[in-house]
DSSP file (Angstrom, degrees, kcal/mol; ACC not computed):
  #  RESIDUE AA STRUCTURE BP1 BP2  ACC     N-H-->O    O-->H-N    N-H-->O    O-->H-N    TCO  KAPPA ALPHA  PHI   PSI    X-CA   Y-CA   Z-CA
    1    1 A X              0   0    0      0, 0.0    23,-0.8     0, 0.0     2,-0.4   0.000 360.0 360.0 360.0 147.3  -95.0  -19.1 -256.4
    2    2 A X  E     -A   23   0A   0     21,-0.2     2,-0.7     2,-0.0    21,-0.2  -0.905 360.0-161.2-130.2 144.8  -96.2  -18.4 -260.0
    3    3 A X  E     -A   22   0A   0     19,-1.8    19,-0.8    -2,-0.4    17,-0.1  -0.693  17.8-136.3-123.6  94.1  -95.0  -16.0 -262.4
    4    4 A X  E     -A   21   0A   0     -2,-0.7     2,-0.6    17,-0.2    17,-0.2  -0.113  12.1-150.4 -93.6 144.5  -97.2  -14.9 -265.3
    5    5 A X  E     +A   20   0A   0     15,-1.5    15,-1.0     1,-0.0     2,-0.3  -0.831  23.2 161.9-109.2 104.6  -96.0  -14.5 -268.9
    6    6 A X        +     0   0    0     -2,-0.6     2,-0.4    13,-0.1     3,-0.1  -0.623   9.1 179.8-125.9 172.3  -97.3  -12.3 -271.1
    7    7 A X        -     0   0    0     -2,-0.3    12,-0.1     4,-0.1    53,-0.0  -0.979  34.3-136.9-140.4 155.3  -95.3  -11.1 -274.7
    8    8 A X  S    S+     0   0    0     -2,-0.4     4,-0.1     4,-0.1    -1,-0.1   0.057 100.6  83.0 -83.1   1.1  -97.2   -8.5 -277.1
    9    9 A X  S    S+     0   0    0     51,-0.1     2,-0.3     2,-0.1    28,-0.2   0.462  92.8  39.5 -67.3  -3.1  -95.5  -11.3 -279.7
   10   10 A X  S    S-     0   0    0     27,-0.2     2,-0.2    50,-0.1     3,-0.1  -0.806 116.6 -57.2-137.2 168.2  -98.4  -13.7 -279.3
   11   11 A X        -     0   0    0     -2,-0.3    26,-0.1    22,-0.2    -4,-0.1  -0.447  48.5-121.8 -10.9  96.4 -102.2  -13.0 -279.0
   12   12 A X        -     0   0    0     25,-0.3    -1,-0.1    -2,-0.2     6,-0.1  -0.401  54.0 -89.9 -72.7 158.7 -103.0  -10.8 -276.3
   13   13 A X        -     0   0    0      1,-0.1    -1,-0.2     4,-0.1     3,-0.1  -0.021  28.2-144.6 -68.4 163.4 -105.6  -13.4 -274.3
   14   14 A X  S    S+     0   0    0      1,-0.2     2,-0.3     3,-0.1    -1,-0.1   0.394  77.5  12.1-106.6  19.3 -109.8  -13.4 -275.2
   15   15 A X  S    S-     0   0    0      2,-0.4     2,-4.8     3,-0.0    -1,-0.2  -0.992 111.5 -49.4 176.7 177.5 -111.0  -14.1 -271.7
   16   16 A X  S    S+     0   0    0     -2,-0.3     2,-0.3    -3,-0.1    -2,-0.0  -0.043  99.6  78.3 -83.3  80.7 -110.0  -14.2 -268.3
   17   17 A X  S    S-     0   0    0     -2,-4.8    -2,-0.4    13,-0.0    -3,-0.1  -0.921  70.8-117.2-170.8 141.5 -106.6  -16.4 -268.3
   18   18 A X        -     0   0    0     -2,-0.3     3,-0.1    -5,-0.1   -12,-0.1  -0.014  33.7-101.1 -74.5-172.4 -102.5  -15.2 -269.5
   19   19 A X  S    S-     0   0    0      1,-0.4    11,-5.0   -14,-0.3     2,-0.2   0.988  99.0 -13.6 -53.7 -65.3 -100.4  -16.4 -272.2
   20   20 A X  E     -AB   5  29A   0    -15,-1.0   -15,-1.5     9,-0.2    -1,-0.4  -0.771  45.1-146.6-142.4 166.5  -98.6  -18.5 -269.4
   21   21 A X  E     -AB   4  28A   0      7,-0.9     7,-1.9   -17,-0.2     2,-0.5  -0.973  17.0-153.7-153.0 117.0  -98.0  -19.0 -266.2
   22   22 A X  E     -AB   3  27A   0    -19,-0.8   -19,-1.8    -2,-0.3     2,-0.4  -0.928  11.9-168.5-121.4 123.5  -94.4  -20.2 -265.3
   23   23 A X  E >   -AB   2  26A   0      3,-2.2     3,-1.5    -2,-0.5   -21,-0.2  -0.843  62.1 -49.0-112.0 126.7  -94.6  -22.2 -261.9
   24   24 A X  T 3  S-     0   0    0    -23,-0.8   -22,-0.0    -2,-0.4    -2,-0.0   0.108 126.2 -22.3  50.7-100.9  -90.8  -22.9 -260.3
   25   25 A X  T 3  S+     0   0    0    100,-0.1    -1,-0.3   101,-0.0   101,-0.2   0.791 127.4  80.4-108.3 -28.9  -89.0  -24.4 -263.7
   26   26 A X  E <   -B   23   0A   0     -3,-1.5    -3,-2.2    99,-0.2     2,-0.4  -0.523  61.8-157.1-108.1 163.7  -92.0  -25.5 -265.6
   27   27 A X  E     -BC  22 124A   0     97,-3.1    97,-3.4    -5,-0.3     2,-0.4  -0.994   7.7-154.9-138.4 134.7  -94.4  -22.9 -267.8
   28   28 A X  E     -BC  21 123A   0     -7,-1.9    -7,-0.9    -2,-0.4     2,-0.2  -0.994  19.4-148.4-134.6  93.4  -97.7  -24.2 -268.3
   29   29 A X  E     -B   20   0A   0     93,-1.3    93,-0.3    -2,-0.4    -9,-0.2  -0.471  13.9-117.2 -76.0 135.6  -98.8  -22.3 -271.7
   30   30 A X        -     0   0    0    -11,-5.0    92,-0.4    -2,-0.2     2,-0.1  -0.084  49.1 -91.2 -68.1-173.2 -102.7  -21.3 -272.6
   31   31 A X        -     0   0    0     90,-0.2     2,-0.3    -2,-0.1    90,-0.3  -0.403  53.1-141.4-113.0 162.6 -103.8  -23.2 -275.8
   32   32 A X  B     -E  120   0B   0     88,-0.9    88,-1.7    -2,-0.1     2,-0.2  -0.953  16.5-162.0-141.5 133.0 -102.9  -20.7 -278.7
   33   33 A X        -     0   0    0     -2,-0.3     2,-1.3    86,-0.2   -22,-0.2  -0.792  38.5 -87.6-103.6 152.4 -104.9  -19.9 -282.0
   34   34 A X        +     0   0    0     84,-0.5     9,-0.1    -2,-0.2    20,-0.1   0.420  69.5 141.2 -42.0  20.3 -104.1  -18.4 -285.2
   35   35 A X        -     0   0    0     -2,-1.3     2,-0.4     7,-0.2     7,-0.2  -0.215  59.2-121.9 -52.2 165.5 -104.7  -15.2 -284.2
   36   36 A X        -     0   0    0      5,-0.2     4,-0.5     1,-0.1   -26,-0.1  -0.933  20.4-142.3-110.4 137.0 -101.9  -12.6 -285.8
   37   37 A X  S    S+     0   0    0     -2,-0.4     3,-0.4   -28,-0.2   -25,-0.3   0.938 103.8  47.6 -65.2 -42.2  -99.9  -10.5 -282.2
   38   38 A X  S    S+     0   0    0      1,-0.3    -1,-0.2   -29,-0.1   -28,-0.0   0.726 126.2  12.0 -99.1 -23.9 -100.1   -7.8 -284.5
   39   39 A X  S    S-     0   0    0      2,-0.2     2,-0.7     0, 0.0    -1,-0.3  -0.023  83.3-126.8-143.2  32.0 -103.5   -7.3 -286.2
   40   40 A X        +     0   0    0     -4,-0.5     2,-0.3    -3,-0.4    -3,-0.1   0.392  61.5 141.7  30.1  19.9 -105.8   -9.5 -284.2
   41   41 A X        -     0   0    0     -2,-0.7    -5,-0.2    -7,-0.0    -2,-0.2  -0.745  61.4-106.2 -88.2 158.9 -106.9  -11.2 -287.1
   42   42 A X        -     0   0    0     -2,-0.3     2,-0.5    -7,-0.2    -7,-0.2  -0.426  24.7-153.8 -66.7 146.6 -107.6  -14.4 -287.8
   43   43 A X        +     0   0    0     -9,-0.1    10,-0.2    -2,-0.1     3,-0.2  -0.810  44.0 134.2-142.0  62.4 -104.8  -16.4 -290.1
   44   44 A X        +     0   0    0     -2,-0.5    -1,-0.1     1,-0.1     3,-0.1  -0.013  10.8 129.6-122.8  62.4 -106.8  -19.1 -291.8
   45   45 A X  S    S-     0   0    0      1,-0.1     2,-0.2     2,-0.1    -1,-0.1   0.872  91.2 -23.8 -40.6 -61.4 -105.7  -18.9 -295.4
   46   46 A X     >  -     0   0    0     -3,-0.2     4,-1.7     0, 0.0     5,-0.1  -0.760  67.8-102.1-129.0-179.1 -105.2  -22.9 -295.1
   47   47 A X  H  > S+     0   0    0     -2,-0.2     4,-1.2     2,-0.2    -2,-0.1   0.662 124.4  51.1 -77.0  -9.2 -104.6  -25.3 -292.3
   48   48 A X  H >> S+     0   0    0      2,-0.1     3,-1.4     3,-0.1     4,-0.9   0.871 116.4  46.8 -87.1 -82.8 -100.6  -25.7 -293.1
   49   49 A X  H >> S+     0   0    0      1,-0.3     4,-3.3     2,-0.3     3,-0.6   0.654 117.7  49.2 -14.3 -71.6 -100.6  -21.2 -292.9
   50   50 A X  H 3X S+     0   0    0     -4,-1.7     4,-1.6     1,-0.3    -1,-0.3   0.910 110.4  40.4 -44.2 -60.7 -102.7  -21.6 -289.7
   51   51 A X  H <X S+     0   0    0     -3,-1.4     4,-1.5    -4,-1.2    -1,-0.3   0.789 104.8  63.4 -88.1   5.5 -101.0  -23.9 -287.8
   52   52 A X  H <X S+     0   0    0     -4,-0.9     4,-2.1    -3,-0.6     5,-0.3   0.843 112.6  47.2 -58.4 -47.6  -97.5  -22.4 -288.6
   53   53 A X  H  X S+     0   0    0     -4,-3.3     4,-1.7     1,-0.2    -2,-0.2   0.874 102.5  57.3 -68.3 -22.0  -99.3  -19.3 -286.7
   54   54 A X  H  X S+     0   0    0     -4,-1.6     4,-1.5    -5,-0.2    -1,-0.2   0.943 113.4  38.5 -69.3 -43.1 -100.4  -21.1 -284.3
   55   55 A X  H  X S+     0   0    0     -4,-1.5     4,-2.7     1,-0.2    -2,-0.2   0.855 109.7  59.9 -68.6 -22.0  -96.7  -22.2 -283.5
   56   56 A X  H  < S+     0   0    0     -4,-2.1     4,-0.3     2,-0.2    -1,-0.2   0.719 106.5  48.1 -62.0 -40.1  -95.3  -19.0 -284.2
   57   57 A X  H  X S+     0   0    0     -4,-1.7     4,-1.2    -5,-0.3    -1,-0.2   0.705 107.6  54.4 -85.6 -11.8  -97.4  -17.9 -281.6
   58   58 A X  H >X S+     0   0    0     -4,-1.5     4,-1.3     2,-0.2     3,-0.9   0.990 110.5  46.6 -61.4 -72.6  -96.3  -20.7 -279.3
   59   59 A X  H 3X S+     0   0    0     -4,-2.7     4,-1.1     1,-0.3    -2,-0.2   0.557 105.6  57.1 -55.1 -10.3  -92.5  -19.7 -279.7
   60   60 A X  H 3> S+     0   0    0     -4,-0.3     4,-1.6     2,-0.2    -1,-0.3   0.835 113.7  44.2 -92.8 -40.8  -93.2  -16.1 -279.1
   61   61 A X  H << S+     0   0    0     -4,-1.2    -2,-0.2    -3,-0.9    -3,-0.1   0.902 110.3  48.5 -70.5 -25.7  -94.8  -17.3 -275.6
   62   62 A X  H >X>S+     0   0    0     -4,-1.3     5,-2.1     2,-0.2     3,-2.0   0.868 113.7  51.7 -84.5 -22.1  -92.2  -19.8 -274.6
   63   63 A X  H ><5S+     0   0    0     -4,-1.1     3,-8.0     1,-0.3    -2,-0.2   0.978  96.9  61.7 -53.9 -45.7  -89.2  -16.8 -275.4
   64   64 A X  T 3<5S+     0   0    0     -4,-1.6    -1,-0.3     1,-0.4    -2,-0.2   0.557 110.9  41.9 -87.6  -2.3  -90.8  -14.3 -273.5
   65   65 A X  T <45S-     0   0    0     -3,-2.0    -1,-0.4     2,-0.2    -2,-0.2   0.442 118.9-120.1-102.7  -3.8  -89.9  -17.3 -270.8
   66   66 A X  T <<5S+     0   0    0     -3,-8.0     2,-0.3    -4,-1.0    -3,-0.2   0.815  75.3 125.4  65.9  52.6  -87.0  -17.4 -272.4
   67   67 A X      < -     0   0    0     -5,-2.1    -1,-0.4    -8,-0.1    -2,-0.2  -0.737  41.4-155.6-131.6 151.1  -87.7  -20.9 -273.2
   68   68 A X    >>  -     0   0    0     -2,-0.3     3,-3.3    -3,-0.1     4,-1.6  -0.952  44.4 -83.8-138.9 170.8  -87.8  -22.8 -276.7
   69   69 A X  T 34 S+     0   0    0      1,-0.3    33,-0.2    -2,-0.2    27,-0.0   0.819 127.7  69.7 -23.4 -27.2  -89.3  -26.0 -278.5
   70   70 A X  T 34 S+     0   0    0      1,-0.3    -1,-0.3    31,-0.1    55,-0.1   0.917  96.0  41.6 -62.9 -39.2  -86.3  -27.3 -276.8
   71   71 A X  T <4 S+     0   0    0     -3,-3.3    54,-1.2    53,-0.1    -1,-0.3   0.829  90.3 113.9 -85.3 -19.4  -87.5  -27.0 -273.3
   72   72 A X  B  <  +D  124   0A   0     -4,-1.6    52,-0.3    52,-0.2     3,-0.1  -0.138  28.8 167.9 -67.3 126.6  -91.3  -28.4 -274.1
   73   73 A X        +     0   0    0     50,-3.1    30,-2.0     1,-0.1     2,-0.2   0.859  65.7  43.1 -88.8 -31.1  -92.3  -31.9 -272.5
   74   74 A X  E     -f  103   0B   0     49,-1.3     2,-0.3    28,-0.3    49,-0.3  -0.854  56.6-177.8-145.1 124.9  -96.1  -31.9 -273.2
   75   75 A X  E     -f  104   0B   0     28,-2.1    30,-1.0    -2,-0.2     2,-0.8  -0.882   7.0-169.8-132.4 121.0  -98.2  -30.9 -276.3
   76   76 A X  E     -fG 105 121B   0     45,-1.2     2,-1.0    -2,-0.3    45,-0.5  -0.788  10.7-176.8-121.2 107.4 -101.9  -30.9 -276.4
   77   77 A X  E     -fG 106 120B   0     28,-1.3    30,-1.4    -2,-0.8     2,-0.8  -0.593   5.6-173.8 -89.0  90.0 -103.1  -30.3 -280.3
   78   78 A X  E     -fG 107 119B   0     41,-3.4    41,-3.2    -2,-1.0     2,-0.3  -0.914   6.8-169.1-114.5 151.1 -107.2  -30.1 -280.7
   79   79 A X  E     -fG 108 118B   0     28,-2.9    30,-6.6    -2,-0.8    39,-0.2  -0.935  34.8-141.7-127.9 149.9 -108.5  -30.0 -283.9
   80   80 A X  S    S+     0   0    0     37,-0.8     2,-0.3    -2,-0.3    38,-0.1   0.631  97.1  27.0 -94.7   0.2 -111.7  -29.4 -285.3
   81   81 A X    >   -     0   0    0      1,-0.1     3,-2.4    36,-0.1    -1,-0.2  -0.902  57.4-156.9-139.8 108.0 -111.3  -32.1 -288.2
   82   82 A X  G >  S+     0   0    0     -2,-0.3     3,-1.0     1,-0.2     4,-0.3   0.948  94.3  77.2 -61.2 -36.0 -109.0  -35.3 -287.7
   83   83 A X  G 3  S+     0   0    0      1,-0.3    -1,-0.2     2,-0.2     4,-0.2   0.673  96.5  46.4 -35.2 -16.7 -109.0  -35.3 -291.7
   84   84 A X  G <> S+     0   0    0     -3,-2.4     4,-1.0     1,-0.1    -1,-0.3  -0.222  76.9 108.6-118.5  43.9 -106.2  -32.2 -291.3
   85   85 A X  T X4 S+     0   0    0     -3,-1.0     3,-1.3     2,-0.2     4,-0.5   0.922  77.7  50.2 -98.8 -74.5 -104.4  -34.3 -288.7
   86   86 A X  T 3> S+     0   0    0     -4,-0.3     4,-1.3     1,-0.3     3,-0.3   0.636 108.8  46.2 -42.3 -34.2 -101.4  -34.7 -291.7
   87   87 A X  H 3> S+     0   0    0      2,-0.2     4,-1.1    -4,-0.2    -1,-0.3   0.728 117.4  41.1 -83.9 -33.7 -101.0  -31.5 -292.5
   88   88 A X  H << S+     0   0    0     -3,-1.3     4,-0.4    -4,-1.0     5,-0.3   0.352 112.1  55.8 -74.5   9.6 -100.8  -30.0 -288.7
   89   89 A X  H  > S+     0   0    0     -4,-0.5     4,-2.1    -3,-0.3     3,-0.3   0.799 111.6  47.8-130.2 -78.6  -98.8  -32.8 -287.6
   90   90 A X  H  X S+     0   0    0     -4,-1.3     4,-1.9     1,-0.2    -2,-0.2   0.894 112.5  44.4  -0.2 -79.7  -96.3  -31.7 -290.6
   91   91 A X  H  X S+     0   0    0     -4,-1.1     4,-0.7     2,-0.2     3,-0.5   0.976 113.6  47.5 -60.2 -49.1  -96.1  -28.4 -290.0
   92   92 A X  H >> S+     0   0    0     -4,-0.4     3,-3.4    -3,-0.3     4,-1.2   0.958  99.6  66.9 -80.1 -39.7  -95.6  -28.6 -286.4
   93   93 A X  H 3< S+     0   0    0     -4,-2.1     3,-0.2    -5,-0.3    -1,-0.2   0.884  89.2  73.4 -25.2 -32.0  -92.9  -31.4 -286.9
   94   94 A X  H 3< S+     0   0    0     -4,-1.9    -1,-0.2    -3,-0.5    -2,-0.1   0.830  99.8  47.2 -58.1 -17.5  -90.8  -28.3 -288.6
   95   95 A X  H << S+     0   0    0     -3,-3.4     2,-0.3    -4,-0.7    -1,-0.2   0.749 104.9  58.6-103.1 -18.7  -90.3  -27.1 -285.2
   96   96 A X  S  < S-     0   0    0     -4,-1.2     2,-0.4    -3,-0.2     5,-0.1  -0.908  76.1-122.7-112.5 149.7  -89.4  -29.9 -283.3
   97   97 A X    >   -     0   0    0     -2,-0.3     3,-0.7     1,-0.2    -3,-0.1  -0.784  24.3-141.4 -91.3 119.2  -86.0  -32.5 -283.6
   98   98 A X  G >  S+     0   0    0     -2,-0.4     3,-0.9     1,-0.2    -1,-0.2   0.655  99.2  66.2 -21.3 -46.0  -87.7  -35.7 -283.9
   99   99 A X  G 3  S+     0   0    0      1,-0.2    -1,-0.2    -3,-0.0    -3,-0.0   0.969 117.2  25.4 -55.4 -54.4  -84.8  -37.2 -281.6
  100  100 A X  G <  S+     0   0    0     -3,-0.7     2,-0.2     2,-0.0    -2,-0.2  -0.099  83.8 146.3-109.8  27.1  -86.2  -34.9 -278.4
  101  101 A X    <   -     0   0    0     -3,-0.9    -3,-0.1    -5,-0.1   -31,-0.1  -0.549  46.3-116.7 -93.7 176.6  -89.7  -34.2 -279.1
  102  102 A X        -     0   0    0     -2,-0.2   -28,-0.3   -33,-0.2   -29,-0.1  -0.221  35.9 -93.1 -77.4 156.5  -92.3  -33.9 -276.1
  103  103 A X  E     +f   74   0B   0    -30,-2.0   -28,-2.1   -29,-0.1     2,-0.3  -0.422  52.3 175.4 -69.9 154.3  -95.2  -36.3 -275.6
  104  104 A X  E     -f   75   0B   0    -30,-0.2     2,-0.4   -28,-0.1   -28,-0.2  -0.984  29.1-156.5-156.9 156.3  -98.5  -35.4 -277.0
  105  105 A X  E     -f   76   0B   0    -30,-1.0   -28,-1.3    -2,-0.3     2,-0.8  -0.956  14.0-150.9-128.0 131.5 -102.0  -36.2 -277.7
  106  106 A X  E     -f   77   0B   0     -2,-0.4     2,-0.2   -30,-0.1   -28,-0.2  -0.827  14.4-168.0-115.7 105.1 -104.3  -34.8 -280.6
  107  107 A X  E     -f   78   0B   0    -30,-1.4   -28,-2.9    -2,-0.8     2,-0.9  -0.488  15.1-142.4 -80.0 139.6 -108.1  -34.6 -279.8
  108  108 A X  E     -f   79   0B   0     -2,-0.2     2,-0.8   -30,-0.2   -28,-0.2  -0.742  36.1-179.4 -99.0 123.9 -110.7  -33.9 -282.6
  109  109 A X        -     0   0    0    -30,-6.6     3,-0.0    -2,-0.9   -31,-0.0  -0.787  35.1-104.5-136.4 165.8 -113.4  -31.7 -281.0
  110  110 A X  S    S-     0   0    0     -2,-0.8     2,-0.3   -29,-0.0    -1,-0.1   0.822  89.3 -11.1 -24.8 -72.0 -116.5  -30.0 -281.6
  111  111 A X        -     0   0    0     -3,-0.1     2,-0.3   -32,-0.0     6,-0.0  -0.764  57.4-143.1-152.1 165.2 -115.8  -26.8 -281.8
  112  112 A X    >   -     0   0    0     -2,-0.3     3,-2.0     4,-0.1     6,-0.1  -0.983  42.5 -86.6-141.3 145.4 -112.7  -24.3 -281.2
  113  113 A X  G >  S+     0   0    0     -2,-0.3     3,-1.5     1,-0.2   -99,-0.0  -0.091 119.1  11.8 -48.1 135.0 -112.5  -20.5 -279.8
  114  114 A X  G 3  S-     0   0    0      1,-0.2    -1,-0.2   -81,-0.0   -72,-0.0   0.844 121.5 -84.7  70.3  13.7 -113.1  -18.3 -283.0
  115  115 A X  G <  S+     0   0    0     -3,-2.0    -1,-0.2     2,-0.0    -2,-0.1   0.868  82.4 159.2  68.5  10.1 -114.2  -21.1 -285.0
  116  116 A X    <   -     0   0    0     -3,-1.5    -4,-0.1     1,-0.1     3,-0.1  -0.186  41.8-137.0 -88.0 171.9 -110.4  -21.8 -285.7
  117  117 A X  S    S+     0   0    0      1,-0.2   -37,-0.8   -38,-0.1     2,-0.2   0.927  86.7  38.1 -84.7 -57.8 -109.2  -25.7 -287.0
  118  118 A X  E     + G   0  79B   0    -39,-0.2   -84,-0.5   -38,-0.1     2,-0.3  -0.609  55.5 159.2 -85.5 121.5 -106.2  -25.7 -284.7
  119  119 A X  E     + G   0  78B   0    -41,-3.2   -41,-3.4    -2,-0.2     2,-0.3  -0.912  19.8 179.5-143.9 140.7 -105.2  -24.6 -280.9
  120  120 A X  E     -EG  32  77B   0    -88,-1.7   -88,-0.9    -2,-0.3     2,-0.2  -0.929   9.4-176.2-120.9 167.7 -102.5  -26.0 -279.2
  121  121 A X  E     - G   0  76B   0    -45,-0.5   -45,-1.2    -2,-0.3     2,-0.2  -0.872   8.0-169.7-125.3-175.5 -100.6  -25.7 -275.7
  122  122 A X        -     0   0    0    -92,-0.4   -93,-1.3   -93,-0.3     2,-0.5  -0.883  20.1-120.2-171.8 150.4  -98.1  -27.0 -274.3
  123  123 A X  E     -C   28   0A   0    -49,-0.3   -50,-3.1    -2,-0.2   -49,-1.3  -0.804  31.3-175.6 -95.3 132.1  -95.8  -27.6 -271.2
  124  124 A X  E     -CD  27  72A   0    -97,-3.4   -97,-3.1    -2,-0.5   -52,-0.2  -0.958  14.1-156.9-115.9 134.9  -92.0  -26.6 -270.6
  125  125 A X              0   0    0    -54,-1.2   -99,-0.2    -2,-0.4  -100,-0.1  -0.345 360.0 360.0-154.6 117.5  -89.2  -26.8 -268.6
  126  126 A X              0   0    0   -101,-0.2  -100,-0.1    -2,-0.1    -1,-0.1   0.328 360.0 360.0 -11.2 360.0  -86.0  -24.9 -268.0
């Protein structure tokens, strides 16, 4: 049974898929972009400013599961330039203890929804 997770903290979605979807113990998160919850604008001042929203908007989806950095196993980080690979990889390091973080892979791609540098997701569970 699947139980879908939506917050007015995060990004309401741009096409036809929720925040999250939390399946028995684990939540299996949509990719999230800078987007602002509050003013659907875009947040790309810089790339450290950007992906801090992008996590911001992570943590606002895993509460509303009542879930934190703590519970995450999985992180999948694309970017549209490996060159900003240090500076997201920074910034999201603030959020996780080094000791306990989840596995992850960071892909450089083409292109991103909205033209954004950064989207990540990620999987958790309770």
């Amino acid at each position: 049974m699947k139980k879908i997770i939506t917050t007015t903290k995060a990004p309401a979605p741009i096409g036809p898929y929720n925040q999250a979807v939390l399946s028995g113990n684990t939540l299996y998160t949509s990719g999230q972009i800078a987007l602002h919850p509050e003013t659907g604008e875009l947040v790309l001042d810089d790339i450290s400013t950007e992906t801090k929203q992008v996590m911001e908007n992570m943590k606002a989806v895993l509460a509303a599961a009542d879930m934190t950095f703590e519970n995450v196993i999985k992180s999948s980080i694309f970017i549209s330039d490996m060159n900003n690979f240090g500076a997201i990889n920074t910034v999201y390091g603030e959020y996780f203890n080094e000791a306990t973080a989840p596995a992850r892979e960071t892909v450089e791609v083409a292109k991103l929804p909205k033209s954004v540098n950064v989207e990540i997701s990620m999987i958790a569970v309770k």
